[in-house]
Phi, psi and omega in degrees: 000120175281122178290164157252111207240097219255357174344295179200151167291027164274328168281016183293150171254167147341118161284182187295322204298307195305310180315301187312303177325300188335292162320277191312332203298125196266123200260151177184166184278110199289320151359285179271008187082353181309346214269095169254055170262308192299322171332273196293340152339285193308325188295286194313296171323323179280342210271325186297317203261030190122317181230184198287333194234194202182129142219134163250156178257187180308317210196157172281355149272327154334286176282353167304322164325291170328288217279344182287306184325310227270322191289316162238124186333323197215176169282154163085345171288157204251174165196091175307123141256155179293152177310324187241043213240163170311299178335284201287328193229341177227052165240010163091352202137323250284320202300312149342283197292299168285338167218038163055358177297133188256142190283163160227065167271152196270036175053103195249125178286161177285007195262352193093340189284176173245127191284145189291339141337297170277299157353303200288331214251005187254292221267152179253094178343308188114326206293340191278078190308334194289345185248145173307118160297128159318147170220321189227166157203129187283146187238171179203125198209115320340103215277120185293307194279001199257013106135067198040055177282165160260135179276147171307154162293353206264331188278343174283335204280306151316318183279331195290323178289355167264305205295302171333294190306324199262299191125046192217149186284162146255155202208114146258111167342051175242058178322336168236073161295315181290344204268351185269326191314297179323296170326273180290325191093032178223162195289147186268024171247356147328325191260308186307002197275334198263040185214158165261012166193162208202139145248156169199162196254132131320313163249060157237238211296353154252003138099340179294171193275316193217136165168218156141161186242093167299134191222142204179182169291160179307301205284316192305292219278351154255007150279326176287320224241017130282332109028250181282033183243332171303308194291023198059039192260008201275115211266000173047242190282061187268031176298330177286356191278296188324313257251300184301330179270316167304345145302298190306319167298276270249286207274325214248024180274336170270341152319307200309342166324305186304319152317314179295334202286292195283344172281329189294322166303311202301316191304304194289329157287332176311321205275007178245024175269106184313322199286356253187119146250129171227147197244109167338312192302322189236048168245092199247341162225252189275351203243126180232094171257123179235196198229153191242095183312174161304301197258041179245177184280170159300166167319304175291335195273305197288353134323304167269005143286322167312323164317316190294328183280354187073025161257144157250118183239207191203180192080139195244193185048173168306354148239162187197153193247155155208153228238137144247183201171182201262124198114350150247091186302160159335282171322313180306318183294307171303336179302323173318297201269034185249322187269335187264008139283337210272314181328311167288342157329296214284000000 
């Protein structure tokens, strides 16, 4: 039985264009700089979103990683994050655990944003011993747990004139950054002009099998690439990685319209299920979370009815999400809500 398989837009596979790069792809040791598909990967990127420089890592938690190592300087230095933000709840830690870095987290709006109030009533100078100094502070765009919303240009813009004000870098999550872009209709350095640094991922909503990119000043990216040599990323020929993210940049960014199209249908049919709360308001791209009323099943049993019916989603407890993404069609979506009738029937 083939499933539909709406878990996360991590599962898309490679397109035929992407494979064919792959194959073809002129190889070289990215380690000494030799790689020039990683080459030209890094150029394009910095030059789509914005800024002098480019690297790519393994994964978006690599760079996020990467880029708190790079922002702070020493152990024991802060990096305000949101309470529900990626950063803070799936990345193992790591910014902690490897570089003494202290998470400060904030109070996350459901819109995603951190509020500037709080921002403001939070950060720490140094001048104070008993306190960690702030040095950055993170955002995240598309907010994955707040149920892919987009942040506005004008609250980036706001956090870049507080960050101003502070002495503090911004660092942006934006691991679905083109699906905010797509989302509004504007070029995606709307976003990236107020923050100093920038990651956003290959494989999710743009379909490469493996990557993400950190984007930044010429001097920031080669603090990540110290970086990302401690942590063990340097990938030597990974021009076969690249090969696949310059598709991705070129061909698969305006497409992610159709992921927003099919989530919005999926959202809109969930919502006419008495059992099922979904909140409209924030389904603005590829990501749909909803809530399993008292009188729906639990979370694990209404997973694993659906499995049996050939969806696959994620999430425990009484919410769970489900993802669209490239490979996934109309037809599918309806097959979808066919099956979480007959589940909820049952």
């Amino acid at each position: 039985m083939r499933m539909i398989d709406l878990r996360s837009d991590t599962v898309t596979l490679p397109t035929p264009a992407m494979l064919a790069a792959m194959s073809a792809a002129e190889l070289g040791d990215d380690v000494y700089g030799d790689d020039p598909t990683v080459n030209r990967l890094e150029a394009l990127a910095a030059e789509r979103l914005g800024k002098e420089a480019a690297v790519l890592v393994a994964s978006g938690t690599m760079g996020n990683l990467c880029s708190l190592l790079a922002h702070c300087g020493s152990r024991g230095q802060e990096a305000i994050v949101g309470d529900r933000c990626h950063i803070y709840n799936y990345e193992a830690g790591g910014a902690a655990a490897l570089g003494g870095i202290i998470y400060r987290a904030v109070p996350t709006a459901p819109t995603g944003e951190l509020p500037l109030a709080v921002l403001h009533g939070v950060v720490s100078s140094g001048y104070d011993a008993h306190n960690a100094p702030t040095r950055v502070v993170c955002l995240e765009n598309t907010h994955n747990s707040c149920g892919g919303v987009v942040l506005q240009p004008t609250y980036m813009e706001q956090v870049r004139t507080f960050a101003d004000q502070h002495g503090l870098a911004v660092h942006l999550d934006g691991a679905r950054i083109f699906n905010a872009a797509v989302a509004l209709g504007v070029d995606v350095r709307e976003f990236t002009r107020h923050v100093d640094s920038v990651t956003f991922c290959l494989s999710k909503g743009l379909s490469a099998p493996v990557g993400s990119v950190v984007c930044g000043s010429s001097e920031f990216i080669g603090r990540v690439r110290r970086a990302r040599k401690m942590v063990g990323g340097g990938m030597r020929q990974a021009g076969i990685i690249a090969a696949a993210g310059i598709v991705a940049l070129e061909e698969m960014v305006d497409r992610l319209a159709e992921d927003h199209t099919n989530a919005r249908t999926l959202a809109e049919g969930l919502a006419r299920f008495p059992q099922l709360g979904v909140d409209l308001a924030t389904i603005q791209t590829d990501i749909v979370y909803f809530d399993l009323r008292d009188d729906a099943p639990d979370g694990r049993s209404f997973i694993a009815a659906l499995k049996e019916r050939g969806v696959l989603i994620g999430g425990g407890g009484r919410r769970v999400r489900a993802v669209t993404h490239y490979g996934i069609e109309p037809g599918d979506i309806e097959e979808t809500l066919e099956a979480v009738r007959q589940v909820l029937a049952s």
